[in-house]
C-alpha distance (Angstrom), angle and dihedral (degrees) to the residues before:
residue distance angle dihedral
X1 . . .
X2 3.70 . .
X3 3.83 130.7 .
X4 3.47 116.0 -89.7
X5 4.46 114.1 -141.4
X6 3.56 93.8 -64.6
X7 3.88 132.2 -174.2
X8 3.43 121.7 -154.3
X9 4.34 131.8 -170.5
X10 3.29 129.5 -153.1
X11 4.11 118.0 -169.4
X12 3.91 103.4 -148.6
X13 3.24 142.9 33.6
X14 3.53 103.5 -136.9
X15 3.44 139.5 106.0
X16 3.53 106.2 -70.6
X17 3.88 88.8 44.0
X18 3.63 95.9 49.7
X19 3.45 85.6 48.7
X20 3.87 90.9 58.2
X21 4.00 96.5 43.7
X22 3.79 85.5 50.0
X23 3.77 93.1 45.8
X24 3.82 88.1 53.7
X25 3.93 101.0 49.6
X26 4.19 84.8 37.2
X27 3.86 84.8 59.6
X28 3.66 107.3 26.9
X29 4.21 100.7 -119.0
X30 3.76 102.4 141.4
X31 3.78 136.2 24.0
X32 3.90 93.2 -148.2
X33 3.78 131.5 39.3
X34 3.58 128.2 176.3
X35 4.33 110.8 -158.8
X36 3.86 101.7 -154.4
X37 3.63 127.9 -172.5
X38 4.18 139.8 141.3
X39 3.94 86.0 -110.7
X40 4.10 106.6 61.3
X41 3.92 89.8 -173.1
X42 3.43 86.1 54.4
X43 4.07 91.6 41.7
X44 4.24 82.6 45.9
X45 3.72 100.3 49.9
X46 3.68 94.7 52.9
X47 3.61 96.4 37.9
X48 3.68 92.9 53.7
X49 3.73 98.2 44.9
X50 3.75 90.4 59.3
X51 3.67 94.2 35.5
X52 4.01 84.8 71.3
X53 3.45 101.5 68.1
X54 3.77 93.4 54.3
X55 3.64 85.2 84.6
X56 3.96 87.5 69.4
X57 3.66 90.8 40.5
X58 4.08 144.4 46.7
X59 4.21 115.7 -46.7
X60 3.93 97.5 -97.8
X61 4.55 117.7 148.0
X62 3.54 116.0 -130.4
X63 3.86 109.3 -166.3
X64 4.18 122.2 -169.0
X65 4.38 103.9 -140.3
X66 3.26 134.0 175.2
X67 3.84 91.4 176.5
X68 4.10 121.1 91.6
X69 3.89 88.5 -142.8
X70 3.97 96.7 65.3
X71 4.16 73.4 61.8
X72 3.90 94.9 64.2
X73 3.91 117.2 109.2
X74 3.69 92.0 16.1
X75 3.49 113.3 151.3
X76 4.09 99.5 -146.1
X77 3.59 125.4 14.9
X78 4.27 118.3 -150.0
X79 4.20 111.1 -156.9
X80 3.75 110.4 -155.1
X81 3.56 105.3 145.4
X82 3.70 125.0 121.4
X83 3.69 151.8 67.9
X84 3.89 110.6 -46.7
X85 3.81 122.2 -136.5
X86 3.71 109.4 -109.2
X87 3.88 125.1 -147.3
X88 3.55 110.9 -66.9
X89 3.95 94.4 36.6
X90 3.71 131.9 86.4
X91 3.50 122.3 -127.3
X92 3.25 92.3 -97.6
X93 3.63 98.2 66.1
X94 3.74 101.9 95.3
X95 3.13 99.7 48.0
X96 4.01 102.3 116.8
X97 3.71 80.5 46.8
X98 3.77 101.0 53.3
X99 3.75 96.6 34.9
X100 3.72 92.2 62.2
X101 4.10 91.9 48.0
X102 4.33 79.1 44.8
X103 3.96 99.1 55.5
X104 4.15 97.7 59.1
X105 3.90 92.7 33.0
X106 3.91 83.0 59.1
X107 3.57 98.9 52.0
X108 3.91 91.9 51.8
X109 3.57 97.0 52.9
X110 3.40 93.6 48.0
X111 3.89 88.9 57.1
X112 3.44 96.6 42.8
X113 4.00 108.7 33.3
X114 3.77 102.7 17.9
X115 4.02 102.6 162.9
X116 4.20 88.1 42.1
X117 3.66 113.5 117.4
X118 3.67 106.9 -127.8
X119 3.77 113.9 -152.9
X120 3.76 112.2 -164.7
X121 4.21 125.8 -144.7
X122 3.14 103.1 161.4
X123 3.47 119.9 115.5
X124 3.22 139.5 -75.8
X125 3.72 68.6 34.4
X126 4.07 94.8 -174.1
X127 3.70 98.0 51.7
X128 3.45 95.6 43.7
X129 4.01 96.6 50.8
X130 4.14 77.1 52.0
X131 3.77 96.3 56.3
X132 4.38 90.5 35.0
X133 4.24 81.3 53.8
X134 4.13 88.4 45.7
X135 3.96 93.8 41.6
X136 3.82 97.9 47.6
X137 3.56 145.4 83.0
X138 4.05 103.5 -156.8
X139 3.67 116.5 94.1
X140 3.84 112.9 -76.5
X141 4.09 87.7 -120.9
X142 3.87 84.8 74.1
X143 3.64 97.8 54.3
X144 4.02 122.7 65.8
X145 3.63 129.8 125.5
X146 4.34 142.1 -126.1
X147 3.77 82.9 -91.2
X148 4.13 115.2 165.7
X149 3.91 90.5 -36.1
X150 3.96 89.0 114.2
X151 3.95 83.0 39.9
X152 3.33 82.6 63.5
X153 3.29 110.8 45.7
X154 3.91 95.2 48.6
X155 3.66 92.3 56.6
X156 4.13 88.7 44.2
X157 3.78 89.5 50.7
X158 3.92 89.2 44.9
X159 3.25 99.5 55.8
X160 4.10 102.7 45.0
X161 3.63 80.7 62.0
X162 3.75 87.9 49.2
X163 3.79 92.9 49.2
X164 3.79 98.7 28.7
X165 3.32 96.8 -115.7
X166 3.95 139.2 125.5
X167 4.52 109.3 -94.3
X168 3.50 87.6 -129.1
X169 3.91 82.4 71.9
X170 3.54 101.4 54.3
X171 3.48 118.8 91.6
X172 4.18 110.1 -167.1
X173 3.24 121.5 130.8
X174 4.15 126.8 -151.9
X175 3.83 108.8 -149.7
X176 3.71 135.5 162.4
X177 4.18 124.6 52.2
X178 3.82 114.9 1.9
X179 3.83 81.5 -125.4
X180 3.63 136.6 59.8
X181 3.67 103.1 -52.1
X182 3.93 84.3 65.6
X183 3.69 119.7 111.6
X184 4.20 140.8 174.5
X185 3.66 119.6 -108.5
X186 3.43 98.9 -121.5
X187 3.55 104.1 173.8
X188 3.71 101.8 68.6
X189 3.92 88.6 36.9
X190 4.08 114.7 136.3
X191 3.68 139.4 -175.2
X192 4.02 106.0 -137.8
X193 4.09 87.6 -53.0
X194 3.76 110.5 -23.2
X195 3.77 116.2 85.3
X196 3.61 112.3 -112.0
X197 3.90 99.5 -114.4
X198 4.31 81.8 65.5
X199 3.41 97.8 45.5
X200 3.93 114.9 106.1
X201 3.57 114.0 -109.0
X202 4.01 133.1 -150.7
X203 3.87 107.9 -106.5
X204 3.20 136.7 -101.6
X205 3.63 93.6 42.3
X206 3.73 137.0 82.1
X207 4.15 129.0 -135.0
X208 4.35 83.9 -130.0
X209 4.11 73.6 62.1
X210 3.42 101.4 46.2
X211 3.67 97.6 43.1
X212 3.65 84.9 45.7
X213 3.94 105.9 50.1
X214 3.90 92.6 38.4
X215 3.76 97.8 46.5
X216 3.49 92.2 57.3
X217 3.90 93.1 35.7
X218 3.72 86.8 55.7
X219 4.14 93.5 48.7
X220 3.50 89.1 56.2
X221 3.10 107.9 39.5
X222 3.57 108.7 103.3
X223 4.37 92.8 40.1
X224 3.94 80.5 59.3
X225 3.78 93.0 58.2
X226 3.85 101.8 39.4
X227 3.89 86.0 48.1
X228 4.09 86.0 62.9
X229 3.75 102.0 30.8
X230 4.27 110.6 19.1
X231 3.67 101.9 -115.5
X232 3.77 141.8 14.1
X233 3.80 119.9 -125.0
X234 3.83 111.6 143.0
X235 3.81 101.0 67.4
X236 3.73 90.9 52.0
X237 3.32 97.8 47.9
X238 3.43 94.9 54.6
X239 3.91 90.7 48.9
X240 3.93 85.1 48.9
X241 3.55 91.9 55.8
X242 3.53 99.0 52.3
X243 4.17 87.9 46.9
X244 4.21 83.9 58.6
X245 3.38 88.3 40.1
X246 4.00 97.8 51.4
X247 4.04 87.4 41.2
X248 4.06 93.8 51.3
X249 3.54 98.5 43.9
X250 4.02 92.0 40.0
X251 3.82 87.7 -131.5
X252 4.10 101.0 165.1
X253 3.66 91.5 -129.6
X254 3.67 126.9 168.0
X255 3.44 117.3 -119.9
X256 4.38 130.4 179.0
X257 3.80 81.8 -137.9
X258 4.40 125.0 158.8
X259 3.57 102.9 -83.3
X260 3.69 145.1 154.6
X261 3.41 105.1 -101.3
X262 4.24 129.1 -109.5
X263 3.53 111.0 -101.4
X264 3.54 92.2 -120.6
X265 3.78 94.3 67.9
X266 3.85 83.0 69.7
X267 4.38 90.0 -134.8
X268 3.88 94.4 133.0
X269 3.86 118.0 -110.7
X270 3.30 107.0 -80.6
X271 3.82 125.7 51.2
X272 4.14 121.6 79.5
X273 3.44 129.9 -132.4
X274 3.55 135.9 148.5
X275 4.06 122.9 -72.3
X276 3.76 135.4 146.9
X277 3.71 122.4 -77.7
X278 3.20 143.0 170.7
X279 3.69 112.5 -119.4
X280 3.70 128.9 -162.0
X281 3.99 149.3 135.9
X282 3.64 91.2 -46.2
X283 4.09 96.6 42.9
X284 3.56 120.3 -121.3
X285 3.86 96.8 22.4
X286 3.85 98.3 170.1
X287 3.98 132.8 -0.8
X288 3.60 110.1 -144.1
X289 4.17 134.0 -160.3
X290 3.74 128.1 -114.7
X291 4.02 107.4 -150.8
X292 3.77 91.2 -142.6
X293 3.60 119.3 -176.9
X294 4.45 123.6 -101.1
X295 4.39 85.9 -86.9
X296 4.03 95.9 44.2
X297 4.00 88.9 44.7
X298 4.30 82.6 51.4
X299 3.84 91.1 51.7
X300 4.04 96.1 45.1
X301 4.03 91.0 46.9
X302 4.17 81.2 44.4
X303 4.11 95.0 44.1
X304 4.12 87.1 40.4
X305 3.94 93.5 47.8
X306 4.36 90.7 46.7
X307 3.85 81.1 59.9
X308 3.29 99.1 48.3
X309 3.71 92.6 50.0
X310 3.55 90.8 48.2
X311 4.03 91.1 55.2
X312 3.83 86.9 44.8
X313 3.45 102.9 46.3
X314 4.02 91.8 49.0
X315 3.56 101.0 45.2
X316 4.31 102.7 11.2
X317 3.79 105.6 -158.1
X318 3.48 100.9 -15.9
X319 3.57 136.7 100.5
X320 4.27 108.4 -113.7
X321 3.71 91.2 -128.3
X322 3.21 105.6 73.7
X323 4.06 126.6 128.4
X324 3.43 99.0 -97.1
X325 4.43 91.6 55.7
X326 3.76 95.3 45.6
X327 3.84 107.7 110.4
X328 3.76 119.0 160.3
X329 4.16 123.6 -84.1
């Protein structure tokens, strides 16, 4: 299937967003993007700098706003704006901050590009998709966020090299928190068809291990690299990519994405964490159900309940966006 004329916005200008508009031109996924942010030099500087290697690549605009209406009739709508956690914090730290920048940035893209899906990245990813669902007034099936999808493809990727075998074959999914209550599902895990408990193994080292060093590896991945370098934006952007990509071309793929959670996984209907879905043309088309085992049911109801607390104990019983949060985007 090829991509239809697409347009795709980006809200901010820094480097995580960058990283997604360069990502895009880089690998050909849209033929318009529109690099929004408060500070148009800002917006200008990137969007020029990757605008020069379309001349090397496939025709595609890249246009530097600081005005909601270049937004209208886009077709998908990235959020990255925000304060980033430092090293030291979770990514759950600026949350008070980011959730007042979230609740007015909401509003306007629901008056100017209400039918865009809006894919959210910035962090904490899972409580802000919950308070973008809360805030606004475009079917919840538009709105879902990065979740543990790059969770899950670091631990995939890991463990092929583990095993010796191509990613593609690896079957482990990452669900829960994008943080460190987040956690593979290990019991249904498979290499191309043969359940990983069958699978042959390189000596000298047991699965307990494997599961072990990688699960960890994987939950710490991305505090390892912003304690070196400041921030992570590659990895995302990639993941990103692929979402826009999944969603233009209507592929049906599945996803660990920020969700609300299927009734049957008993986590109330409220808080958001990451889960498969299967996304397409119209967003979140279907949420599906992992049959975890009794211990990976006890770590979803744990990562689910941390969230929760974290919503709670920031705003108590009230919604975030109320008039006294709203700040302008």
């Amino acid at each position: 299937m090829s991509i239809k004329p697409s347009k795709v916005g980006i809200v901010g200008a820094g480097n995580v967003g960058a990283a997604i508009a360069n990502a895009l031109v880089l690998l050909g996924k849209s033929t318009s993007i529109v690099l929004f942010d408060r500070n148009l030099s800002k917006a200008e500087g990137q969007a020029w700098d990757i605008s020069d290697a379309i001349p090397l690549l496939a025709e595609m605009d890249v246009m530097p706003s600081n005005r909601y209406e270049d937004l209208a009739d886009a077709d998908i709508i990235v959020v990255t704006v925000g304060v980033s956690y430092r090293p030291g914090q979770s990514r759950l730290d600026p949350l008070n901050a980011n959730a007042a920048i979230l609740c007015s940035l909401v509003q306007e893209l629901d008056r100017i590009a209400p039918q865009a899906i809006v894919i959210m990245v910035s962090n904490p990813v899972d409580v802000l998709t919950r308070i973008a669902m809360e805030t606004s007034t475009r079917s919840q099936h538009l709105i879902f966020g990065s979740g543990t999808v790059l969770d899950t493809a670091r631990l995939q990727y890991q463990l092929g090299k583990v095993l010796n075998v191509n990613k593609d074959d690896v079957h482990v999914p990452v669900i829960g928190e994008h943080g460190d209550s987040q956690f593979p599902i290990w019991s249904t895990a498979t290499i191309g068809m043969i359940p990983l408990t069958q699978f042959p193994l390189p000596k000298d080292i047991s699965l307990e291990q494997i599961q072990a060093e990688l699960g960890e590896a994987t939950r710490d991945r991305g505090s390892d690299i912003l304690k070196r370098k400041g921030h992570t934006s590659y990895g995302v952007a990639t993941v990103v990519t692929q979402l826009i990509d999944a969603i233009l071309r209507d592929e049906k793929r599945m996803f660990t994405v920020s969700t609300k959670a299927d009734p049957t996984y008993g986590l109330g209907s409220e808080v958001v964490l990451g889960l498969p879905c299967i996304i397409g043309k119209h967003g979140i088309e279907s949420r599906l159900v992992l049959p975890g085992n009794e211990v990976e049911q006890t770590q979803l109801k744990a990562s689910a309940k941390k969230l929760q607390d974290v919503y709670q104990s920031a705003f108590g019983k009230d919604k975030p966006c109320h008039p006294g949060l709203q700040t302008v985007a």
